[in-house]
N, C-alpha and C positions, 0 to 999 in steps of 0.2 A: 555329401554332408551339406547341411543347410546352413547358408550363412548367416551368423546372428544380427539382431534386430531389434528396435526399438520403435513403439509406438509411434507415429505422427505429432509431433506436438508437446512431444515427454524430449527428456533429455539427462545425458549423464553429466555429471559433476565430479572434476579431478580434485585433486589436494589445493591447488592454487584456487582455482576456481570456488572452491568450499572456503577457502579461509577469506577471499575477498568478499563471500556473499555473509563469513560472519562477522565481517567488517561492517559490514551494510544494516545487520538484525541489530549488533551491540549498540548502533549511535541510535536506530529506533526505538529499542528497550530502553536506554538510559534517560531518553526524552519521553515518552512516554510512563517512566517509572518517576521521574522527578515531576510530571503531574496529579502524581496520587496514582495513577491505573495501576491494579492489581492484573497477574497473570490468571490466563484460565484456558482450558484446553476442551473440545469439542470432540466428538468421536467423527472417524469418516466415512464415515455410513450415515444418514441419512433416511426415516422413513418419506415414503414419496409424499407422501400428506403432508408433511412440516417443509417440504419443497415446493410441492405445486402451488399453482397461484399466489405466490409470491414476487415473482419477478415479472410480467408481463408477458404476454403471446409466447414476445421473439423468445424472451428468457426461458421459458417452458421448453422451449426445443431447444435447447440447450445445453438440456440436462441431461446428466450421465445416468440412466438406470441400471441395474443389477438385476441381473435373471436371479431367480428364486432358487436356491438348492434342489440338489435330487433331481427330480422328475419334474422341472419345471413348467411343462406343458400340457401337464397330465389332468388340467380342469379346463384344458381350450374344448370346445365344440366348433363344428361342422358353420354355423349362424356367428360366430365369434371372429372366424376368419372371413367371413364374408362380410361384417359388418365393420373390421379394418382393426386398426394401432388400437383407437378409444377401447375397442372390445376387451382386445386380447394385452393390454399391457397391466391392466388389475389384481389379471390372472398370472402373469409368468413372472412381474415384476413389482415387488411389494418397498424396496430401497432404493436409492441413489446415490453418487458420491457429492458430498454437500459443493454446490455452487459458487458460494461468498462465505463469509463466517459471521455476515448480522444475522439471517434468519436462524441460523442454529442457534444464536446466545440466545436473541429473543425467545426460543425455546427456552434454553438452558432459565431466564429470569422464568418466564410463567410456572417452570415447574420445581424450581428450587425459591420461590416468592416469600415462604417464611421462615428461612434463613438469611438470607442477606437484606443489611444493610443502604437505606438508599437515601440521597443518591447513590445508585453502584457502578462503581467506574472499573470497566475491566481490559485489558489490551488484550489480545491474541494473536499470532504468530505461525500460522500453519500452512499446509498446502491446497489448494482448492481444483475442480475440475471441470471445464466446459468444453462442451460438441462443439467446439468453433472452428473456422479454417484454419489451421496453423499459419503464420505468417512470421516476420520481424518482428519482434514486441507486442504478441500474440500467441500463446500457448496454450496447449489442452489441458498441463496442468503446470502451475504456478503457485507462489506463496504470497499468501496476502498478510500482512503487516497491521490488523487494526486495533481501531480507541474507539469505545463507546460508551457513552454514561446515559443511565435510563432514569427517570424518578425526579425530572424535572424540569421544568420551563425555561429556566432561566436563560438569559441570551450570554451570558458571561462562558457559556460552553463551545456557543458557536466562536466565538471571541479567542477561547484556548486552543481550537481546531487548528485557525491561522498562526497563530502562536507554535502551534507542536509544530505544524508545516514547516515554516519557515526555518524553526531550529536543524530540525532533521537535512533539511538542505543545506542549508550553513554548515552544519558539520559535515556533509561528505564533500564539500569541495566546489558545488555546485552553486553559481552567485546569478545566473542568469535564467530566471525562475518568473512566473505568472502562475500566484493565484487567484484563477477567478471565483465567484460568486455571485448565487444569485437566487430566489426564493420560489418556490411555485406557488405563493401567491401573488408573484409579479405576474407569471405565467399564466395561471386562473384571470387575474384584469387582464392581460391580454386577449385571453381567449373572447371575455364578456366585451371587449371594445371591440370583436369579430361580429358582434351580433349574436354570440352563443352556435354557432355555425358547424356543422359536422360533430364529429367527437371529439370530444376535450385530449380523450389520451391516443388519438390518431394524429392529434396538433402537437403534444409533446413528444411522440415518437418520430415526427418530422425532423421538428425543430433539433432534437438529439443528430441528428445526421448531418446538420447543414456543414460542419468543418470539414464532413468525409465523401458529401454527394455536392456539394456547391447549392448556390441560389436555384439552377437550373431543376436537381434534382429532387431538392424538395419544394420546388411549384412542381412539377409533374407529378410525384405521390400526392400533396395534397387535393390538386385538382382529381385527379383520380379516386382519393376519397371523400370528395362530395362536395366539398370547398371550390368558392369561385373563385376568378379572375382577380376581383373588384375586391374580394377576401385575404386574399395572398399578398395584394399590392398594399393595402391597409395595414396587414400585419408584416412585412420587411418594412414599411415605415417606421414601424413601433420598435423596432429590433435594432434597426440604424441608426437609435440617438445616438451623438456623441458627447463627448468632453470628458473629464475629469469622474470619481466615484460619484461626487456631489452634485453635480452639472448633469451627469446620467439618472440620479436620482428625479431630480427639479422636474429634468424636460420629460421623464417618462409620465410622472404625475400629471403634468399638463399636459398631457395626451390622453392620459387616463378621463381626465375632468371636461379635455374638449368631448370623446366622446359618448358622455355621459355614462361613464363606469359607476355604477353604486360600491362607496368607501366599504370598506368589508369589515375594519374597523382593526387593530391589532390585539394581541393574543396577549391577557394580562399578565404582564411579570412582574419585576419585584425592584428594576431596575429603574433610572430619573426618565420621567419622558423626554422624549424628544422633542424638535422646532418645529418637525416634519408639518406643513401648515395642513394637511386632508387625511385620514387616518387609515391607509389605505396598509392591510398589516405586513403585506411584503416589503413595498417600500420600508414602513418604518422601522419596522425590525433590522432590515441591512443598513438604517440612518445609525440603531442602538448599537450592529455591531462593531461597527466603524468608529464608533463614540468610545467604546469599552477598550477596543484595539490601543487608543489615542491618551487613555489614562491606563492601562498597563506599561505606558511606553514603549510600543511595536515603532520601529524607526523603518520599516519598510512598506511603507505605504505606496510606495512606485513599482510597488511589487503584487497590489493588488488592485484590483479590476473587476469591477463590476460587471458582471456580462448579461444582459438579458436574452441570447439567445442560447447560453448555457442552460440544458437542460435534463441532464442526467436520464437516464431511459429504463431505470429499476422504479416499477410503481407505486413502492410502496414510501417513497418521501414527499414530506407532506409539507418542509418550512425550507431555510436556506438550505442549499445545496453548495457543493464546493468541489472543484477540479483545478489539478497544478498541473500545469505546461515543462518541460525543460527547451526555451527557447530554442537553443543552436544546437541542439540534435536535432532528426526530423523522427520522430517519434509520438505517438500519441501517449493522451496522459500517464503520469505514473503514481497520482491520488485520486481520488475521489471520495465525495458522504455526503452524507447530509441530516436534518431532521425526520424523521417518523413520527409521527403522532400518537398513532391506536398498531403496531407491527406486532404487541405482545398480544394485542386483541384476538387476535385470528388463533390465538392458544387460551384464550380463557382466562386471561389477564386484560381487560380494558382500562383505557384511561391514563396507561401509563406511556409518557411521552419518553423519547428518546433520541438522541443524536450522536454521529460515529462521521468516522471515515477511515479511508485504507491507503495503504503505502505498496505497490505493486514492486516486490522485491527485484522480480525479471528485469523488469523496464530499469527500474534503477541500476541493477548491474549495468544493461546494455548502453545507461548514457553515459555512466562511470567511466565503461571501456572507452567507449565511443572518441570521450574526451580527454582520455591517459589521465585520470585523477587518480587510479588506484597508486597507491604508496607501495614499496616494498614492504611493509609492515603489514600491509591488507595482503600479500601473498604465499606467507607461511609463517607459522604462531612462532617456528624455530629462532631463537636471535643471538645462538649460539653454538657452534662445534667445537667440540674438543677431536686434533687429530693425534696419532703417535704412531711409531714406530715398529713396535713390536709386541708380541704379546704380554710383556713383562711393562712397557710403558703405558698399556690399552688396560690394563687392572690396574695398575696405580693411576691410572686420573678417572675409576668412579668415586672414589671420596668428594674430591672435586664437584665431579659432577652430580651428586648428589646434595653437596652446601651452596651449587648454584639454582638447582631445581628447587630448594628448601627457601633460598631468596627471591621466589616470584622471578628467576626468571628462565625462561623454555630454552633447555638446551638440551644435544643428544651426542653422544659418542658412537664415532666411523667403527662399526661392529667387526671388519674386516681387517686384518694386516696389511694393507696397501701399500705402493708408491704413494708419498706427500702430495705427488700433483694430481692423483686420480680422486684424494682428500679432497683438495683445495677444486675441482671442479667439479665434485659432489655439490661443495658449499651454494659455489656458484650457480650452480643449474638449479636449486631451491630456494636461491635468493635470502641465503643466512648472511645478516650483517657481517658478524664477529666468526674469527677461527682463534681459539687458542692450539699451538702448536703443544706439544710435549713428550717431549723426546727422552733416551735418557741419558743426555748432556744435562736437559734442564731441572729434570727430576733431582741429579744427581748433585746439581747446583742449589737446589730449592726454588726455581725459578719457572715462569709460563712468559713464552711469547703469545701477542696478543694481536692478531692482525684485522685490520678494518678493511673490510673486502670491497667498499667503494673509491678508495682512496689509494688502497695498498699501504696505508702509514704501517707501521708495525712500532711495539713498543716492550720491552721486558717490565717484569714487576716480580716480584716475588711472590710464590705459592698463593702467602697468608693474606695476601693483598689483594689477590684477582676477585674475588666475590665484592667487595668492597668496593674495588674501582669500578665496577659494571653495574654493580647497584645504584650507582651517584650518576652516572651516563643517563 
């Protein structure tokens, strides 16, 4: 008999497990719904066309395709396989499992464009799939968590991104948190203060590696792609400003201006200008949204960080970008987004700008665990037993149990005739608060013991009272 199995990179999920990760989905829905975001759901399939060249090189190999029904090879040729993958994947492989969930919405807006509403701000909550090496806080398939509003410039968006961030985190427990940010047009005047030198998007797929290959690793890619010595050392100067968000702003600009960067100028919005003294649109944009941050009253500013060598590695963001840390795990990020420009373009929608980001639900479990934040309440919806005695005491407490179920609150009745104590270690091994006892002493009394399973307090009350006292709990 072959022993059962499970993908590389996939993975099962028990009761406990389920209910901590909808522990995880409810505080990002609730945050996410008290910003306006509407739900919206995406198919998982994918045609490879609304895939490809979206994500860059690495991203394309990445991607999961789908043989084609039937006979799926039954239009290869002899020349097809000889001429490799390019040839022969057209032909046997016509879908994907969607990668991220921005390029399928960006679908989803170009072709549902007049119907909704814009701006249209919509979150989605689904699972996603990449050819990657399975690892620690790295998965083949995972759930992405995201917010994105399309149909407008405004920097007040970027501004609610760090805002949803920081809620989401606050609420699960997590206080030891770095959000960075940072724009690729900081990125773009770095490139131009290189002298324009190699590829722009061979400099940003470096720079994307530097927390995971060190300094060392990306001067050997870059030298390797085409970039000199004298190029490299120029550009970790540019990357090494320090100080405070504001101090990193200043001194990158005069860097910018020593080496004669031409201002690119900022992207007109609708919001006050900034002090920023040279118009340079990355800087100024991360001046406004820092500005916007400071008059929503965001009180977490030592929580956010300007990085310029943050530079996300999906090609198609065009404005600020943004990635959160959980400090004292060793984990890589569990957000990331940023702005798109023209992402609806490539569907026959141009012109419409757009900005998002995602909440990696996996990663979040694993720092949750990592750090014993889960609550008993984040491990089973149950927050109540009813046990008894006998067959005759196990039918007289569903009334019961059905005007506690009718009170919002989750409880279930031991199915079985048991010993009390094989009850009460039921409770325990599922980590149910509350046991009501009822026997038929207490039946026969009108009464329910009510025992608190952290404590062991126990207390009697009468029948007509136990919904009532647990409702007020």
């Amino acid at each position: 008999m072959q022993k059962p199995s499970i993908p590389k990179g996939t993975r099962d999920f028990g009761p406990a497990q389920v209910a901590r990760r909808q522990h995880i989905f409810n505080i990002i829905r609730r945050t996410f719904e008290s910003f306006g975001f509407a739900p919206l759901e995406t198919p998982t399939l994918e045609n490879l066309s609304v895939l490809t060249g979206k994500y860059g090189d690495e991203g394309d190999q990445l991607l999961f395709k789908v043989l084609n029904s039937g006979d799926f090879a039954k239009d290869v040729t002899g020349a097809d396989l000889e001429i490799g993958s390019k040839a022969l994947l057209p032909k046997v492989a016509e879908k994907g499992l969607r990668y991220d969930l921005t390029v399928p919405f960006a679908r989803y807006v170009a072709m549902n464009r007049g119907t909704l509403t814009f701006p249209f701000k919509r979150y989605q909550m689904q699972p996603v799939w990449r050819a990657d090496r399975p690892q620690r806080g790295r998965y083949r398939e995972f759930y992405q968590c995201d917010a994105d509003v399309v149909g407008t410039d405004s920097l007040l968006c970027e501004a609610e991104i760090v805002l949803m961030m920081a809620q989401v985190l606050n609420g699960l427990g997590l206080d030891d948190f770095t959000i960075k940010i940072n724009h690729r047009g900081v990125l773009r005047n770095i490139y131009q203060a290189l002298g324009g030198e190699g590829r722009e998007s061979d400099l940003f797929v470096a720079i994307d590696k530097l927390d995971k290959i060190g300094r060392d690793g990306v001067t050997k890619e870059l030298l390797e792609r085409g970039f000199t010595e004298a190029t490299v050392e120029t550009l970790f100067e540019l990357l090494s400003v320090a100080g405070n968000y504001e101090e990193k702003l200043e001194r990158l600009m005069a860097g910018f201006v020593t080496a004669g960067v031409e201002p690119d100028g900022p992207r007109p919005t609708a919001e006050e200008p900034t002090e920023v003294p040279v118009a340079y649109r990355g800087l100024t944009e991360l001046a406004t949204v820092r500005d916007l941050l400071a008059a929503s009253g965001f009180k977490q500013f030592d929580r956010l960080e300007f990085d310029p060598t943050l530079a996300r590695g999906l090609s198609y963001y065009t404005g600020c970008i943004f990635e959160v840390k959980i400090n004292n795990v060793l984990m890589g990020s569990v957000s990331g987004g940023g702005r798109y420009d023209n992402l609806t373009g490539s569907f026959g929608l141009p012109g419409v700008s757009g900005v998002g980001f995602s909440f990696g639900v996996d990663r979040l479990y694993d720092c949750l665990e990592a750090l014993d934040l889960f609550t008993a309440t984040a491990e089973t919806p149950t927050r109540c037993l009813i046990t008894h005695f006998d067959a005759a005491s196990g039918r007289a407490a569903l009334p019961l149990l059905a005007q506690l179920r009718a009170a919002g609150i989750p409880s279930e009745l031991y199915p079985d005739v048991s010993k009390l104590q094989k009850q009460f270690k039921y409770a325990d091994a599922k980590g149910i608060p509350l046991v009501i006892v009822l026997g038929p002493e207490e039946l026969a009394a009108g009464l329910a013991k009510i025992k608190i399973m952290a404590s062991g307090v126990e207390r009697v009350l009468p029948l007509a009272e136990v919904v009532t006292a647990l409702t007020a709990e």
